[in-house]
N, C-alpha and C positions, 0 to 999 in steps of 0.2 A: 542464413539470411543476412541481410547486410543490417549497415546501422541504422538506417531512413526506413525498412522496411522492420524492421524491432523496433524504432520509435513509435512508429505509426498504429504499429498493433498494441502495446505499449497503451498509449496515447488512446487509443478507442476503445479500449476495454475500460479503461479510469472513465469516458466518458459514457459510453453508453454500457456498461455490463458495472459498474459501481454506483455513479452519479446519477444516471437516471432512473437506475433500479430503486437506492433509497427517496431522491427526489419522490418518488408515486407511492410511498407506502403513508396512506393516510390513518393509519393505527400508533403511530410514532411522534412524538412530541420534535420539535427541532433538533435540541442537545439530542435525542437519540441518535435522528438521521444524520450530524455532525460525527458523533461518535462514530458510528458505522461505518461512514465514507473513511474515516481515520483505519480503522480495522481492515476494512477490506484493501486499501492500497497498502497496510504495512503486509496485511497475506501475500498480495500479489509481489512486492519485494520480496518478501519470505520467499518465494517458487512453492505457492501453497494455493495457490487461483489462477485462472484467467490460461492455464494450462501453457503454462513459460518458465521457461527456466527459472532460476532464480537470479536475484539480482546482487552488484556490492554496492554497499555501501560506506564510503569511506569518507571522512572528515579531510579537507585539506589545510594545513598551515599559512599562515601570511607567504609563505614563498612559495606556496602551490603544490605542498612535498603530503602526498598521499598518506594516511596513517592505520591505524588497522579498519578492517572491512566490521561492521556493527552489525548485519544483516543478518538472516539464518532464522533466526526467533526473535525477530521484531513486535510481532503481532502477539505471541506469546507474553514477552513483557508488560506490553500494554495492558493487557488483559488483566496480568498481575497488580496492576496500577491501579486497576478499578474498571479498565476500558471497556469495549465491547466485548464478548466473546467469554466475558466474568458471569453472565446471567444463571 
């Protein structure tokens, strides 16, 4: 796949299979569906959703020099934190 066509898929899955999934669930207080939308994009970073690879993620320096990739168990973390996916 190219890059436009990984963005885009990318890109519509955050919008329509994340964002409007929690957007509709009216059993859920705001901070939840906040939380959620957090969850489910560090999954799909992770390569754990949305049936895509995974992603890096990598912090860049004042001169734009890449440092380690943070990605893998993102959502994992979170969770640990308290985030979604803790219930």
């Amino acid at each position: 796949m190219s890059k436009q066509e990984i963005t885009k898929e990318f890109l519509e899955h955050i919008k329509h299979g994340i964002v409007e999934y929690w957007a509709n669930l009216s059993d859920k207080t705001d901070l939840e569906k906040c939380d959620g939308v957090a969850f489910s994009i560090l999954t799909l970073l992770d390569g754990y959703s949305g049936g895509m690879s995974p992603f890096e993620v990598k912090p860049l320096d004042e001169e734009g020099i890449a440092g380690e990739d943070i990605a893998g168990s993102l959502h994992e973390q979170y969770a640990a934190l308290g985030g979604s996916g803790n219930e």
